[in-house]
Backbone as XML, in Angstrom:
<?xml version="1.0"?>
<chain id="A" units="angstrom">
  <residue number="1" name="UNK">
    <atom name="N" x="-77.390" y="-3.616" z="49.846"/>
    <atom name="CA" x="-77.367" y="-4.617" z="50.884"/>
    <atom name="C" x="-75.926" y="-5.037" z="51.115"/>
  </residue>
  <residue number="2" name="UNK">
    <atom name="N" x="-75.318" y="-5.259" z="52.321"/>
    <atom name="CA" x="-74.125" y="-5.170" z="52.401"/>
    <atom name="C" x="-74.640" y="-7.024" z="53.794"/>
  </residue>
  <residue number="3" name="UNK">
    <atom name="N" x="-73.653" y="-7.731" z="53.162"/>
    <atom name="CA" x="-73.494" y="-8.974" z="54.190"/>
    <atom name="C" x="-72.334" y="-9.085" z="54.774"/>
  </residue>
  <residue number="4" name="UNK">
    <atom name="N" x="-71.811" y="-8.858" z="55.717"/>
    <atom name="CA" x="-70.945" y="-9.423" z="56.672"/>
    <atom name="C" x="-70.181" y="-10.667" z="57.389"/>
  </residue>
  <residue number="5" name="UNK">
    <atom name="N" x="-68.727" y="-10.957" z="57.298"/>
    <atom name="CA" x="-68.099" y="-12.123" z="57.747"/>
    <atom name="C" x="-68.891" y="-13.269" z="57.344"/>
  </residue>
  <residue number="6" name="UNK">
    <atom name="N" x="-69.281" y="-13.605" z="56.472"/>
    <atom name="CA" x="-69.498" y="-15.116" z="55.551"/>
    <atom name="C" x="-67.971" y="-15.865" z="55.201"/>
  </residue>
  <residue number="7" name="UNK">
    <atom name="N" x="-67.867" y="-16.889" z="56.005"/>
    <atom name="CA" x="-66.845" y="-17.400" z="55.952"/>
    <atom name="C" x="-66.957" y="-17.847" z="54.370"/>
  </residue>
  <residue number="8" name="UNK">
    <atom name="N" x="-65.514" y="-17.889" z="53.453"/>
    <atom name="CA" x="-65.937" y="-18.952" z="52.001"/>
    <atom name="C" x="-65.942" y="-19.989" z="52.297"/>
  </residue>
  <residue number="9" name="UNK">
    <atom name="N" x="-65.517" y="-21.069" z="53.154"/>
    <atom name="CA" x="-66.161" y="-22.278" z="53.034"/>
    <atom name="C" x="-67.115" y="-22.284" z="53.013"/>
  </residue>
  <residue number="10" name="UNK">
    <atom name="N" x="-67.942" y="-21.791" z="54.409"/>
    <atom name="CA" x="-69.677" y="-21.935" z="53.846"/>
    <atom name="C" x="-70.267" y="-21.475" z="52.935"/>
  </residue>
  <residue number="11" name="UNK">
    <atom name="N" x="-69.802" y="-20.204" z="52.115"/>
    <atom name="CA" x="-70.265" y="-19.653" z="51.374"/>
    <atom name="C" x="-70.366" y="-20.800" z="49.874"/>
  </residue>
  <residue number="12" name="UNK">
    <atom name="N" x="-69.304" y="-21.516" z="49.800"/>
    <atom name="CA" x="-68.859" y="-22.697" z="48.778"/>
    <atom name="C" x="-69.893" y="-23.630" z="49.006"/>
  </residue>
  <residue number="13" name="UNK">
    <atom name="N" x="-70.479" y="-24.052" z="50.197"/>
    <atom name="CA" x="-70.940" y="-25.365" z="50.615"/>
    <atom name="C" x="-72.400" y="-24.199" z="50.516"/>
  </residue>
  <residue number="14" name="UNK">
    <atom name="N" x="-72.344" y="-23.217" z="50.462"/>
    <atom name="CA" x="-74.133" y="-22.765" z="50.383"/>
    <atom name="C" x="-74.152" y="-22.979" z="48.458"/>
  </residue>
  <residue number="15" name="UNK">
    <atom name="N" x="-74.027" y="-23.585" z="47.870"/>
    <atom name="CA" x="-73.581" y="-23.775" z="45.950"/>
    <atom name="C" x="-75.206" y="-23.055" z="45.787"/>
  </residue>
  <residue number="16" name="UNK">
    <atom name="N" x="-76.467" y="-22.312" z="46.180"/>
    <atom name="CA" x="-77.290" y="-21.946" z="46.075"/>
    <atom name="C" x="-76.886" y="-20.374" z="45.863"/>
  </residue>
  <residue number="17" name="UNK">
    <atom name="N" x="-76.604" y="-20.259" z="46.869"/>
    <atom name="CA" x="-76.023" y="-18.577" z="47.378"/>
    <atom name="C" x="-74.942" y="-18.013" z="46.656"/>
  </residue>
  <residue number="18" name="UNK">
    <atom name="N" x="-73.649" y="-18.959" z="46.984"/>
    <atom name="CA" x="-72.544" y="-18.677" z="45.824"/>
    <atom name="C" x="-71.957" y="-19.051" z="45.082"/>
  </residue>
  <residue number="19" name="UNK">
    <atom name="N" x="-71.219" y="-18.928" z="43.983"/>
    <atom name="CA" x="-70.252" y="-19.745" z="43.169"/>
    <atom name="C" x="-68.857" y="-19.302" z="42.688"/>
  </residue>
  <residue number="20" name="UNK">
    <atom name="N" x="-68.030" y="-20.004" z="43.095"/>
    <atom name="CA" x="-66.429" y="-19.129" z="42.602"/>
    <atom name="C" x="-66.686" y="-18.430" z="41.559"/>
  </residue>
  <residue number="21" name="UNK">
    <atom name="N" x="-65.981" y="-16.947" z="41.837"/>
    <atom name="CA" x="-66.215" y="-16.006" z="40.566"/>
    <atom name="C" x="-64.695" y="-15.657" z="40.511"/>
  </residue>
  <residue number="22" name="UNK">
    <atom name="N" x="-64.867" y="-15.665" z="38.907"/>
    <atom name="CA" x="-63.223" y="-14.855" z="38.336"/>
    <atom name="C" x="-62.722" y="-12.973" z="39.047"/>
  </residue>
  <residue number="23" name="UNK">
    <atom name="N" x="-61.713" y="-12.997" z="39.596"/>
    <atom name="CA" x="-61.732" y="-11.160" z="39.693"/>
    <atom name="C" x="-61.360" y="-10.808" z="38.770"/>
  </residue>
  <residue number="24" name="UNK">
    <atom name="N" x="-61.748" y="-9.708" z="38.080"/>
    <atom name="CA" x="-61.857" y="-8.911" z="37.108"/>
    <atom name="C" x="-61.009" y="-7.798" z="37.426"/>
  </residue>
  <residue number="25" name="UNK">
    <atom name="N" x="-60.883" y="-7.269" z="38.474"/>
    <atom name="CA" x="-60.304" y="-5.979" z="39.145"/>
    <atom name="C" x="-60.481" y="-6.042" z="40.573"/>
  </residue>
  <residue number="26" name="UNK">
    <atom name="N" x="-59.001" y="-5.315" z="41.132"/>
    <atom name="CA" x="-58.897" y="-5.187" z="42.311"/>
    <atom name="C" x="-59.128" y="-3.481" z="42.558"/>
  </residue>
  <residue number="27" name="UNK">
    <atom name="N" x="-59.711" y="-3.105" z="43.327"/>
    <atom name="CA" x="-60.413" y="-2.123" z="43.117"/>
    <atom name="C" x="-60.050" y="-1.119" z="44.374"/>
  </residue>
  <residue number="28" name="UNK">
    <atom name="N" x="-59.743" y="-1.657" z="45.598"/>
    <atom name="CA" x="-59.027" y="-0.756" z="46.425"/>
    <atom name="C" x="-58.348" y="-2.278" z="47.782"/>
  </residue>
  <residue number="29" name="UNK">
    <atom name="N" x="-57.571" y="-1.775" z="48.072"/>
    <atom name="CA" x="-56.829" y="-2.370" z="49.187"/>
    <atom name="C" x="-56.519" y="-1.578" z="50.445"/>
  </residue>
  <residue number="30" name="UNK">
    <atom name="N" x="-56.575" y="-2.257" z="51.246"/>
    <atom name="CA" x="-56.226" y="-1.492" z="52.927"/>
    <atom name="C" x="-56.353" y="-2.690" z="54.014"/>
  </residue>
  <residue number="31" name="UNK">
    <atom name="N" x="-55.655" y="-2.318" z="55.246"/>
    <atom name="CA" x="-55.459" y="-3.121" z="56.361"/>
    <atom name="C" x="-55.998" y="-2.305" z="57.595"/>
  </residue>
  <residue number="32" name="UNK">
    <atom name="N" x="-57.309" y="-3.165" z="58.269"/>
    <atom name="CA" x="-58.213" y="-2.909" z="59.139"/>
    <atom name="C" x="-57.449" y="-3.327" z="60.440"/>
  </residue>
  <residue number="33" name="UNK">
    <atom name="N" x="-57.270" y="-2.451" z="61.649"/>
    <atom name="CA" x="-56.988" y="-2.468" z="62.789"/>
    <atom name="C" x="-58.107" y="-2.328" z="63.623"/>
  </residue>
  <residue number="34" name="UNK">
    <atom name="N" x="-59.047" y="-2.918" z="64.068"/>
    <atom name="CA" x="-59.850" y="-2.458" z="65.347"/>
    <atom name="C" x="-59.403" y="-3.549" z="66.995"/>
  </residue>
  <residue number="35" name="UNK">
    <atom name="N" x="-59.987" y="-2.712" z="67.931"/>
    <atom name="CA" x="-60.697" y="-3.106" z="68.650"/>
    <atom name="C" x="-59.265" y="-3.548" z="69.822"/>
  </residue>
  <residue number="36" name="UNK">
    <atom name="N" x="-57.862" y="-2.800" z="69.474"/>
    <atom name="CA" x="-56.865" y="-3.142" z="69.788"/>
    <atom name="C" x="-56.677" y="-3.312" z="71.477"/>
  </residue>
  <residue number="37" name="UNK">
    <atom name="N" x="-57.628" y="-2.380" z="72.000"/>
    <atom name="CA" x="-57.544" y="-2.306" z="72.995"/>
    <atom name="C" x="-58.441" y="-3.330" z="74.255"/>
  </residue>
  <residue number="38" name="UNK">
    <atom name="N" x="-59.170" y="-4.450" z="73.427"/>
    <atom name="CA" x="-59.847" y="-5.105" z="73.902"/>
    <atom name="C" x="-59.587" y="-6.639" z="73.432"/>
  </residue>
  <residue number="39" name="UNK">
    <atom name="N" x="-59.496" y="-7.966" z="74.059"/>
    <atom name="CA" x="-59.449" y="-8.762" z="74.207"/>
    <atom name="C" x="-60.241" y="-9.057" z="72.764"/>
  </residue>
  <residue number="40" name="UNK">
    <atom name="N" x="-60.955" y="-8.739" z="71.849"/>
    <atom name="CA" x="-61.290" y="-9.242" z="70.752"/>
    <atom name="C" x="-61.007" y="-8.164" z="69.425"/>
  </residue>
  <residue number="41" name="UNK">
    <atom name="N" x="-59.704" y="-8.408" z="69.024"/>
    <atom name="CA" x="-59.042" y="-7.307" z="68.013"/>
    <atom name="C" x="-59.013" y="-8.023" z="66.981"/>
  </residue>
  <residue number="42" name="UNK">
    <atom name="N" x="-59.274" y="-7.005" z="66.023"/>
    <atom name="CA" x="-59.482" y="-7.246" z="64.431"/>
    <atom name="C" x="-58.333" y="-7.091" z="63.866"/>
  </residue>
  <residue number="43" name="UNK">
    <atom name="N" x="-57.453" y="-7.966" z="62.930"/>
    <atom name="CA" x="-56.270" y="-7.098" z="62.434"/>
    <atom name="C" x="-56.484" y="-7.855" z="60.908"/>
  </residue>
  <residue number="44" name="UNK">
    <atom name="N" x="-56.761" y="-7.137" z="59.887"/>
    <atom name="CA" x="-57.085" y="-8.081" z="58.703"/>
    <atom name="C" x="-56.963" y="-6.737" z="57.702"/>
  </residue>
  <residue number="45" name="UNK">
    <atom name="N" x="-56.212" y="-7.584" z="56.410"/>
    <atom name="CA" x="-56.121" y="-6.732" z="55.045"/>
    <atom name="C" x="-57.090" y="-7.066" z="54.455"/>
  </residue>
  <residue number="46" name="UNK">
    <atom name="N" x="-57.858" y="-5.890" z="54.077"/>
    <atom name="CA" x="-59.202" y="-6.136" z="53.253"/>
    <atom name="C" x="-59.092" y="-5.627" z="51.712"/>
  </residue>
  <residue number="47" name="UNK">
    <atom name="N" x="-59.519" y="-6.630" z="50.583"/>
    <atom name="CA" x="-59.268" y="-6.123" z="49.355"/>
    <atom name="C" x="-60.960" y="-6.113" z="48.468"/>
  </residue>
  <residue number="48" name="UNK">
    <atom name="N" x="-61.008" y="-4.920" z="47.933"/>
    <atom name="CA" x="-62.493" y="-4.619" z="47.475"/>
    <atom name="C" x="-62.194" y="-4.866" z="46.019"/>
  </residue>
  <residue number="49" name="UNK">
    <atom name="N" x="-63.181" y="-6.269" z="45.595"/>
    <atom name="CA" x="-62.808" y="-6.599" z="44.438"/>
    <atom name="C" x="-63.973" y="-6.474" z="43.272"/>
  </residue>
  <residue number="50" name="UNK">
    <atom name="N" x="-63.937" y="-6.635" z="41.685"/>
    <atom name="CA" x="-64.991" y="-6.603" z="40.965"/>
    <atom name="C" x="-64.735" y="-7.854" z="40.480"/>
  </residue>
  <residue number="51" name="UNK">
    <atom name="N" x="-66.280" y="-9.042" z="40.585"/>
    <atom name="CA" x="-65.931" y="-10.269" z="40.180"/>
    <atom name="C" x="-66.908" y="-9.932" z="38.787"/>
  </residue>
  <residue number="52" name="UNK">
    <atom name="N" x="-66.327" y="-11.068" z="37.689"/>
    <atom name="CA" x="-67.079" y="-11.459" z="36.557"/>
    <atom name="C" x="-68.488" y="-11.141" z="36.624"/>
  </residue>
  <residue number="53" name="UNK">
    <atom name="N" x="-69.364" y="-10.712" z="35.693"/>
    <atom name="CA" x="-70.878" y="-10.391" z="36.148"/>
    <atom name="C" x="-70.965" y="-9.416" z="36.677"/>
  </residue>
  <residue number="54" name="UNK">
    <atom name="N" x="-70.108" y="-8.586" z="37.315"/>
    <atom name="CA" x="-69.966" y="-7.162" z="37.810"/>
    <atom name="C" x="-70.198" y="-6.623" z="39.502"/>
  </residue>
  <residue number="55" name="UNK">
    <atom name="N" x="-70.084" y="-7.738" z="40.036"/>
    <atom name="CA" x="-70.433" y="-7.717" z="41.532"/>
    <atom name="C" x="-69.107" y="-7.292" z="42.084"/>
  </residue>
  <residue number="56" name="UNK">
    <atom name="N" x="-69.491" y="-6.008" z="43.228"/>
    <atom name="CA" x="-68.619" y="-5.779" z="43.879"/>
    <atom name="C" x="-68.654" y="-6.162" z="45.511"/>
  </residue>
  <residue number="57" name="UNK">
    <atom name="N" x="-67.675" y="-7.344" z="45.561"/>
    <atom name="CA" x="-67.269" y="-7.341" z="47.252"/>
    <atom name="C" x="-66.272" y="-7.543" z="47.756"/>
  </residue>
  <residue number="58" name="UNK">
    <atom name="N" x="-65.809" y="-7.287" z="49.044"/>
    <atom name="CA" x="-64.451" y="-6.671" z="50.059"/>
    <atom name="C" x="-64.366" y="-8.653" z="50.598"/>
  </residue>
  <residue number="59" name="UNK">
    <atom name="N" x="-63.206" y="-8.660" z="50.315"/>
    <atom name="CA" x="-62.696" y="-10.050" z="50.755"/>
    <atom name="C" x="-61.634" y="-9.415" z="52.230"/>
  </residue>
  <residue number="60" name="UNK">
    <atom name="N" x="-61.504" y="-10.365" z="52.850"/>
    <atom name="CA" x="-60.590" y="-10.266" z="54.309"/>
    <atom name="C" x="-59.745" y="-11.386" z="54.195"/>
  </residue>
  <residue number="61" name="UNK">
    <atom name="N" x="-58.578" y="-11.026" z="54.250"/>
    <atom name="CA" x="-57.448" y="-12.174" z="55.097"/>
    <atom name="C" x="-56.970" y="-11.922" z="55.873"/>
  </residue>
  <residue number="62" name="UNK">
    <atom name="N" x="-57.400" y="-12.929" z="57.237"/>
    <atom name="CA" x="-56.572" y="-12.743" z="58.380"/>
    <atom name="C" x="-55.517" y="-13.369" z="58.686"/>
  </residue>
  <residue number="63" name="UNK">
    <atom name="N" x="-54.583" y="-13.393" z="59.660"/>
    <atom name="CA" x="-53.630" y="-13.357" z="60.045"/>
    <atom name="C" x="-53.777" y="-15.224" z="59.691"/>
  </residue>
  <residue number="64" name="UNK">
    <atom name="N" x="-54.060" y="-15.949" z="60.084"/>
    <atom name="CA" x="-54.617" y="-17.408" z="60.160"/>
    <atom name="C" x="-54.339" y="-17.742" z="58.624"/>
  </residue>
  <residue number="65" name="UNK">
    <atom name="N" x="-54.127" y="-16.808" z="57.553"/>
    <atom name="CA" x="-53.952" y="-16.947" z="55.915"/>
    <atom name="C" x="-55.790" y="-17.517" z="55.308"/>
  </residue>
  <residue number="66" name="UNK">
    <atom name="N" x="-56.429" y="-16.864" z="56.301"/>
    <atom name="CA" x="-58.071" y="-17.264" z="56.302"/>
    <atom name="C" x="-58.753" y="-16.130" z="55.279"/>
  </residue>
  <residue number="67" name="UNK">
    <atom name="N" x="-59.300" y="-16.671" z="54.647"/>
    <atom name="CA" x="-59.977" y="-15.434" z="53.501"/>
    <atom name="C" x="-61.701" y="-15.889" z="53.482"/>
  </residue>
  <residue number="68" name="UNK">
    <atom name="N" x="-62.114" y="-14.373" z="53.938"/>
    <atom name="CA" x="-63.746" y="-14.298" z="54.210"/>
    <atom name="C" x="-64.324" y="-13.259" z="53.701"/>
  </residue>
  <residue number="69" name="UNK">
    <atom name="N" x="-65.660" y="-13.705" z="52.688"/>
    <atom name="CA" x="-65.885" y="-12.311" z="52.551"/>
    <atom name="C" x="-66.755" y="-11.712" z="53.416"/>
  </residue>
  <residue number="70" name="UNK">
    <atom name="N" x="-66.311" y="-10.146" z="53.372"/>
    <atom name="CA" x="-66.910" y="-9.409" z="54.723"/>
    <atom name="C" x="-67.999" y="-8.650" z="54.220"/>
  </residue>
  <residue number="71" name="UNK">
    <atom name="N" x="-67.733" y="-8.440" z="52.700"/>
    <atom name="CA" x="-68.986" y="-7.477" z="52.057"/>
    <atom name="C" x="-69.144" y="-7.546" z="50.959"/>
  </residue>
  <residue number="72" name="UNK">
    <atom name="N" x="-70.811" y="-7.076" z="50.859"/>
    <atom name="CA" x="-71.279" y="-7.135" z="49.487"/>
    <atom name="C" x="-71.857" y="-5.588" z="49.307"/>
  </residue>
  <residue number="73" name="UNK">
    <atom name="N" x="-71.127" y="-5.093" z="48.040"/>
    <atom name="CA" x="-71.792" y="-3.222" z="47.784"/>
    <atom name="C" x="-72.834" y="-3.705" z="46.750"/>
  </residue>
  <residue number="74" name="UNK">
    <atom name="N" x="-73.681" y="-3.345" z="46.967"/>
    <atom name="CA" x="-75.095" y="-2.837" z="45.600"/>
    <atom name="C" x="-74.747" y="-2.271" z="44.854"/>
  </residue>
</chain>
């Protein structure tokens, strides 16, 4: 199951859903370009991390110094 653009504030304020986790490992890094050619462009470094407990998901920071996570791997 993979979840998409969950801002962390809400994710913080959902205290059901999530809870700050330690990273354990940074696991791959890269910087996402889409959509350049259209009035709604993506430009964000995405880092795929392993938190405590063993969960792996892709955090985003955008340009704004805004950090969201964009995904969750099974």
């Amino acid at each position: 199951m993979i979840r998409y653009d969950l801002s962390l504030c809400d994710a913080r304020a959902a205290r059901s859903l999530w809870r700050r986790k330690l990273i354990v490992e940074v696991i791959d890094l890269w910087r996402e370009i889409r959509g350049w050619w259209s009035r709604e462009t993506i430009d964000r470094l995405v880092v795929r991390v392993m938190l405590a407990g063993g969960a792996v998901v892709d955090l985003a920071r955008y340009a704004e110094d805004e950090w969201r996570l964009v995904g969750i791997v099974d």
